[in-house]
N, C-alpha and C positions, 0 to 999 in steps of 0.2 A: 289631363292633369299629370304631371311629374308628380318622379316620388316626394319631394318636396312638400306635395300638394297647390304646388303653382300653376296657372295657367303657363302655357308655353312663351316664349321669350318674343319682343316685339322685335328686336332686332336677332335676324339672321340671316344666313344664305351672305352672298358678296354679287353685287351687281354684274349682273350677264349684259353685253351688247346690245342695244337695241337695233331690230334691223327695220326701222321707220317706213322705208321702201313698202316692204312685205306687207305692215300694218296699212299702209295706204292703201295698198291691192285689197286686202282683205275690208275694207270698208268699201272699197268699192264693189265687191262681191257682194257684199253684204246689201247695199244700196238695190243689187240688183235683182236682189230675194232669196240669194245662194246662202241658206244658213247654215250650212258648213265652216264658214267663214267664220261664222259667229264662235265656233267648237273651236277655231285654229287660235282664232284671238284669245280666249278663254284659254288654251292651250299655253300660251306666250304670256300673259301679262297674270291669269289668276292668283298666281303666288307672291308676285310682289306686291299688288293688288291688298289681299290679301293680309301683309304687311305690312303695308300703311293703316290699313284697319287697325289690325293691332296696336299701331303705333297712337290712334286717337283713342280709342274705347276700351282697350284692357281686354278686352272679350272676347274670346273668338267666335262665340253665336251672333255677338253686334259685327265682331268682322266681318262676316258671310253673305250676315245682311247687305251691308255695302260692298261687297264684290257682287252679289247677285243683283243690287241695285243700277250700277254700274253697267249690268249686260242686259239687264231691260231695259236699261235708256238708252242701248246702240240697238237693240231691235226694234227700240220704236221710232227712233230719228228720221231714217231714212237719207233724202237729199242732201240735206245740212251735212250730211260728213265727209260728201265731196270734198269740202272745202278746207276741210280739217287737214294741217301739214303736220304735225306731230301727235299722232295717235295714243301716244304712250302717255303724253303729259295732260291730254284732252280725260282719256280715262281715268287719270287720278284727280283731275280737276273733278269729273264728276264724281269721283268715289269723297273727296273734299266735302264738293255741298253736299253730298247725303249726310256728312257727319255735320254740319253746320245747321241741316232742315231737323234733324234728329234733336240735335241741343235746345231746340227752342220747345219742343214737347216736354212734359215731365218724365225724367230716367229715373232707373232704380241705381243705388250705389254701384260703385263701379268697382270691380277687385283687382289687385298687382297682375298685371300678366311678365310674369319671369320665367325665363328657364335656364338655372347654371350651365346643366351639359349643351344647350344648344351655344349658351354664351360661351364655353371654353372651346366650343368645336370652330365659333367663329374668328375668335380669338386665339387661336391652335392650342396646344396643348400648354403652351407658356405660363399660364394664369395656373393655379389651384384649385377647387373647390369651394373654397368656402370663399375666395377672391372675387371666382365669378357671382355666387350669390349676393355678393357686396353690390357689384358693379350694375347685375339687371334688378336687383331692386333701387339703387340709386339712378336708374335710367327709370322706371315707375313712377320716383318722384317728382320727374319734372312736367311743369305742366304741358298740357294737351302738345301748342303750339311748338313747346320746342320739343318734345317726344317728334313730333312729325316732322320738321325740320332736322332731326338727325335722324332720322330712318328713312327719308328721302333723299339726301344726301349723303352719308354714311354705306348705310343699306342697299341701296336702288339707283346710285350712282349719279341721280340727277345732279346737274351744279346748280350753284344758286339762283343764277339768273331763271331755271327750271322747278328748283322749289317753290321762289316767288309765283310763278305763274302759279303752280298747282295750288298753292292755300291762296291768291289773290293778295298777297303784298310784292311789295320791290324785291328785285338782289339784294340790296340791303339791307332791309329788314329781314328777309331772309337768312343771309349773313350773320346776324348781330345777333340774332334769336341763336345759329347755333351757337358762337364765340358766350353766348351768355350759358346755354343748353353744357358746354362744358365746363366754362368757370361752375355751376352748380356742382355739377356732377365731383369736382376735385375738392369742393367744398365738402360736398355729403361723405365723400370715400374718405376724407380726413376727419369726420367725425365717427368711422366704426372702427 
């Protein structure tokens, strides 16, 4: 918790390169029993990981869950991830449906996950104080879907044709979800 009293901000950090290559190697290590491989991946992806949690659930104890979700289902796969050509987008597709298998259970309320100082750190120092608090609680507001669609995109640098894949719709609906995900947000910021 910020001094706020907010959960930490769902959008932050600025998308690092994926080296796909290396992820592939490491599943095939992993394939092979080498669970080091597993620590390297976990290494690589945990924090953006991570951040898409945040980006569906507000929470970061339900984040965690689905990042740790997420690396029990590459310890237990096994074969099948031979096959897999994009590792990165494969693990957010699974950290996806945990949050989709999760929704269908009964949850408890869900609270703002913001945090100004991480929001003005990502947005440099340009913004103010009480600007950023504007802006990550008006990112809170938006629902699930387009929270994830701008912090996969935005955040973690996927393009759209790669956020479709990861929640299971098109580029464009991917697309349209963000272009809608900001019309709100210019909406919400014009009402404080």
């Amino acid at each position: 918790m910020t001094k706020e009293g907010f959960p930490p901000v769902i959008i932050t950090g600025v998308a690092q390169p994926r080296d796909d290559q290396r992820d592939v190697d490491s599943f095939r290590r992993l394939v092979r029993g080498d669970r080091e491989a597993l620590a390297d991946l976990y290494d690589a992806h945990a924090g953006a990981l991570f951040r898409h949690g945040m980006a569906l659930t507000r929470r970061p104890t339900e984040a965690d869950d689905l990042v740790q979700a997420v690396f029990v289902k590459l310890a237990k796969t096994g074969a099948p991830l031979l096959a897999v050509r994009n590792p990165a987008n494969y693990m957010h597709r699974i950290l996806h449906t945990a949050w989709i298998d999760g929704q269908r259970r009964p949850a408890a309320t869900r609270e703002s996950a913001v945090d100004a100082d991480d929001l003005r750190q990502v947005a440099g120092a340009a913004i103010d104080q009480d600007s950023a608090i504007d802006i990550a609680r008006s990112v809170a507001e938006l629902p699930a879907a387009q929270r994830e669609i701008v912090q996969l995109h935005l955040t973690e640098g996927f393009s759209f044709r790669e956020a479709g894949r990861i929640t299971g719709v098109s580029m464009f609906t991917a697309a349209s979800r963000y272009r809608v995900a900001l019309e709100r947000l210019r909406q919400l910021m014009g009402k404080r």
